[in-house]
N, C-alpha and C positions, 0 to 999 in steps of 0.2 A: 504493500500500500504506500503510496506515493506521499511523504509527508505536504501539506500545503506549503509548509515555509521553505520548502528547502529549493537549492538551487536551479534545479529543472522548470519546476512549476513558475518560478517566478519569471524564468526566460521565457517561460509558454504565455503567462500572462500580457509580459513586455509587446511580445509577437503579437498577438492577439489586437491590443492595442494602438500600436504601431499601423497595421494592416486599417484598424479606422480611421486613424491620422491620414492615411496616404488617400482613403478616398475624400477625403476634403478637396482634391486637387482634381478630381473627376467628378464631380457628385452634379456641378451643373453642367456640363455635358451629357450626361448620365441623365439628369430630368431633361435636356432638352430634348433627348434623343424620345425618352417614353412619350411626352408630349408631341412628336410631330408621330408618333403609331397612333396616337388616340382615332387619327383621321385616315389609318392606312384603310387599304380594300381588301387586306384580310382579316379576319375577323383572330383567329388566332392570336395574331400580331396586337390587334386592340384590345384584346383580352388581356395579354401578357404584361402590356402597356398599361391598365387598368391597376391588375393587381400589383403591379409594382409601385406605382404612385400608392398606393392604399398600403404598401411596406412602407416606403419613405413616410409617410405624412405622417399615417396613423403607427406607426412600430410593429404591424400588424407579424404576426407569427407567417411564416412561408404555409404550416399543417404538415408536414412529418414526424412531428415532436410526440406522438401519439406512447406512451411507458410500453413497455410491455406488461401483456397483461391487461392493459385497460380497458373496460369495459361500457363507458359512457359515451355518450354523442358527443365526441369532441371535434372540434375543426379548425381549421389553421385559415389565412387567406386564400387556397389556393382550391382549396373542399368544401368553400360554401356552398353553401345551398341555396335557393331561391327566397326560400321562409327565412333564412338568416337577415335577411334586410327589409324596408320599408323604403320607397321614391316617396320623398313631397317636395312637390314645385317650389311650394312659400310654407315654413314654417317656425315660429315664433320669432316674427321679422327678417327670419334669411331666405335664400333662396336657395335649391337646388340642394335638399338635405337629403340626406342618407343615413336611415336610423337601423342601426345596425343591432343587433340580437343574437347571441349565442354561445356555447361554451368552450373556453378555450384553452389550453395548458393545465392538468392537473382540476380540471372541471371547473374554474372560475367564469364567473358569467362576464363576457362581456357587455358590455350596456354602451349606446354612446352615439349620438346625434352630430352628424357631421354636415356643414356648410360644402360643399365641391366644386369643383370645377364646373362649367356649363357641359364643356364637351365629357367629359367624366361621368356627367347625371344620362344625358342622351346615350349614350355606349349602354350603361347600368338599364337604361328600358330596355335598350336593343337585346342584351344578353337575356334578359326575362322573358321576352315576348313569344308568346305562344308553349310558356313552359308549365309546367306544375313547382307545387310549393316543394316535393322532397327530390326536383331537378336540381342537379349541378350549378350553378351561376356562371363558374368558367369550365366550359364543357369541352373547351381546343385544348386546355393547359393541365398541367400536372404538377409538382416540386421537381422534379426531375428536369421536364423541360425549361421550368423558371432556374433552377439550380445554374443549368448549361449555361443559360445565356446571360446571368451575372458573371462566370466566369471569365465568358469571353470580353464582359464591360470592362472588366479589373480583375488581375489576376488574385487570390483568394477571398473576391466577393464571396457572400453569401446573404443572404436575409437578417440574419444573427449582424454579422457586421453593420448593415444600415441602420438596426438596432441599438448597438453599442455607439456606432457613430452619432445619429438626433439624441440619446438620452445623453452623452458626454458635450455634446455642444449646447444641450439645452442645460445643462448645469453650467456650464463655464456662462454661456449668456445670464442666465438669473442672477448667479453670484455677481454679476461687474453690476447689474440693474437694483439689484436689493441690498450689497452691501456699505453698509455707513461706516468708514474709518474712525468716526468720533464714538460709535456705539460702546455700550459694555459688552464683553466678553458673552454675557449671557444672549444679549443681543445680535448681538452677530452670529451665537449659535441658533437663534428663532429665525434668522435671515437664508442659515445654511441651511437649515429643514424645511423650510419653504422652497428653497430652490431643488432641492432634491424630492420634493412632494409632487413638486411639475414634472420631475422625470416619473417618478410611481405611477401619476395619472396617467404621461403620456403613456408607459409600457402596462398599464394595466394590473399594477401589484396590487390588490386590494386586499381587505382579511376584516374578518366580521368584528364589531366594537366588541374589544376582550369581555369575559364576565364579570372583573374586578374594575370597570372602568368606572362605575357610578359610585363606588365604594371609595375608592385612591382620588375621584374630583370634589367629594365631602370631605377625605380626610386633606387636601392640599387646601379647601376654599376655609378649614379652619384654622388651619395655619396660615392663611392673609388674612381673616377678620382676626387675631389674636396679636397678628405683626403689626394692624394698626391702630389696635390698641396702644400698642407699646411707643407706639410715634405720636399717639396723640398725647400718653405720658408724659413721652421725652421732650416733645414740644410747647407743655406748657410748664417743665422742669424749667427748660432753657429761658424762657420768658421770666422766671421769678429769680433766675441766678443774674438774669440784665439788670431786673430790677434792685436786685440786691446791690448788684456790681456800681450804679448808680449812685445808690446813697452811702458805699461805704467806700470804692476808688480804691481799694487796697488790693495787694495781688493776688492772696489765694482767691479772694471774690472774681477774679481775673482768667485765672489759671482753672477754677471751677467751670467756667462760661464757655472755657475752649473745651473744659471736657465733655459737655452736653451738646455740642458743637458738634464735634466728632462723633458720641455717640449717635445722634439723631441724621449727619449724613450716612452711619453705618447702615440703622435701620429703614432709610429712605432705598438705600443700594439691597437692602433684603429683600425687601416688598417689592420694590423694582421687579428680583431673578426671579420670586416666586408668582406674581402677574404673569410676568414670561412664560414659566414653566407651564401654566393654565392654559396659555393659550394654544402655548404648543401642542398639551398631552391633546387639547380639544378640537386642532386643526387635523391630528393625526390620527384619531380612534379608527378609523377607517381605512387608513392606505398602511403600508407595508412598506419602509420606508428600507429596512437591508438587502432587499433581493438586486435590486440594481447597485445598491452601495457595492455590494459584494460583485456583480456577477456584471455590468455593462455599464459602469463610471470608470474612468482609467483615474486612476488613486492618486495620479500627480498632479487631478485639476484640485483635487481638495488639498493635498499637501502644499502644493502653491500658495494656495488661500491662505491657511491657516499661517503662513510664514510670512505673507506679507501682508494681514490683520491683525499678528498678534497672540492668536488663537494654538494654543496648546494641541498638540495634534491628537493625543489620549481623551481629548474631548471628542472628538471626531471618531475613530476608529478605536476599539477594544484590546485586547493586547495580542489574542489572535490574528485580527485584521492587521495590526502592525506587524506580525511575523507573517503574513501571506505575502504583505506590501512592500516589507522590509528593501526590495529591490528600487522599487519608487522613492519611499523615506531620501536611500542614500545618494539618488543620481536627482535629483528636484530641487530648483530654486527659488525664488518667489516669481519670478518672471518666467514662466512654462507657462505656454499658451498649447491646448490642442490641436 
């Protein structure tokens, strides 16, 4: 069994990663080309064309991922079915949506209303028309066939890679858009989980609100009513040692005022992380925020960050994830761009 930390794995990682870096340098090439098939005169071709935009946009899975063993309706992009989707012309102000339905990876539902392309929605009738609900939607294409002709876009394309490459570009973009240099530590870790919550949504990580979630946001929401207690304390402490300092001008009265001073921004900074903390646990009861940490973030957009905000990187990453990373750690400096 192949340790995670050890030297091999971490080379296969580097690679892995590397290989999404390089399609950044073909990627709009790569959409131009699917966009001028959307209008080719074969249908195949538009097919092909189709689900690939629907890889790029949505992170959609290729559908050979299926376990062994498994037994459920599962489907990838490439195995939908008819009844997996929904055309609406106009829907809640957009146009040209595509409401998509079904189970994906390990049985997770996907759910998810998408605005399109004009020429993308007209293909999508054309593929339906005259079919049944448990019809194929791309009936020219296969993974195989879609497999081939990434290859020949980019040598070790795959669908997995256009995956790791939007969910790593979409964390590097969040992170320059959400994060505040002046922030607290606590704060810029609500800024990094946000941006990596955009990656979970984009690829679909979800996980049902824990059983102990309603439990841990009673026992967090009374440690802030208790924390401001303590400030409202310390804040009318601090008000009677001015007063005091006032009529008597002598220094421990002096020396007193600084220390209610200090206390009262310590407790300001408490109530602050734990505000944070609430918001976080309550932004995230529903997404699954390791599976990409782990498995389709390249580990030197966060090392970067953390080095050039400040940010502890044991914040970030656990001490396994830092022996998976370990390779990343020592070759990152704050200026690594994807």
């Amino acid at each position: 069994m192949l340790n995670p930390s050890s030297k091999l794995k971490g080379e296969k990682d580097w690679q892995k990663f590397e290989v999404a870096r390089r399609l950044k340098d073909v990627v709009h090439k790569i959409r131009a080309q699917y966009q001028a098939d959307w209008k080719s005169k074969e249908i195949r071709k538009r097919q092909r064309a189709v689900a690939l935009y629907f890889i790029d946009k949505l992170a959609l899975r290729a559908g050979n991922e299926k376990e062994e063993g498994e037994t459920a309706d599962t489907v990838g992009c490439c195995s939908l079915r008819v009844e997996h989707i929904k055309l609406h012309s106009k829907l809640d102000g957009q146009e040209h949506v595509v409401e998509f339905d079904f189970l994906g990876k390990d049985s997770i539902r996907y759910y998810n209303k998408v605005s399109v392309e004009k020429p993308v929605f007209k293909n999508l009738q054309l593929f339906m028309k005259n079919k049944d609900p448990g019809d194929d939607l791309f009936d020219r294409l296969t993974t195989v066939v879609l497999n081939k002709h990434l290859q020949k876009l980019m040598n070790g394309l795959t669908a997995k890679v256009f995956r790791t490459y939007n969910a790593s570009i979409t964390l590097q973009e969040q992170l320059k858009a959400l994060t505040n240099p002046e922030d607290s530590v606590a704060e810029k870790l609500l800024s990094y989980n946000r941006a990596n919550r955009a990656v979970a949504i984009l690829c679909n990580h979800q996980r049902s609100t824990p059983k102990t979630f309603e439990k841990s946001m009673q026992n967090l929401q009374t440690k802030i009513d208790a924390k401001k207690e303590q400030l409202e304390k310390a804040q009318q402490e601090l008000e009677e040692a001015e007063d005091e300092l006032k009529d008597t001008r002598d220094a421990k009265a002096e020396a007193n005022v600084q220390k209610k001073k200090k206390l009262l921004e310590r407790l300001k900074e408490q109530l602050a992380k734990l505000n944070v903390q609430a918001t976080d646990k309550e932004e995230n009861k529903q997404i699954a925020l390791g599976t990409s940490k782990l498995n389709y973030l390249d580990p030197r957009i966060s090392i970067a960050w953390c080095k050039k905000f400040g940010v502890p990187i044991e914040k970030i990453f656990n001490k396994t994830q830092r022996e998976k990373f370990a390779w990343a750690i020592d070759m990152t400096d704050e200026d690594f761009e994807f």
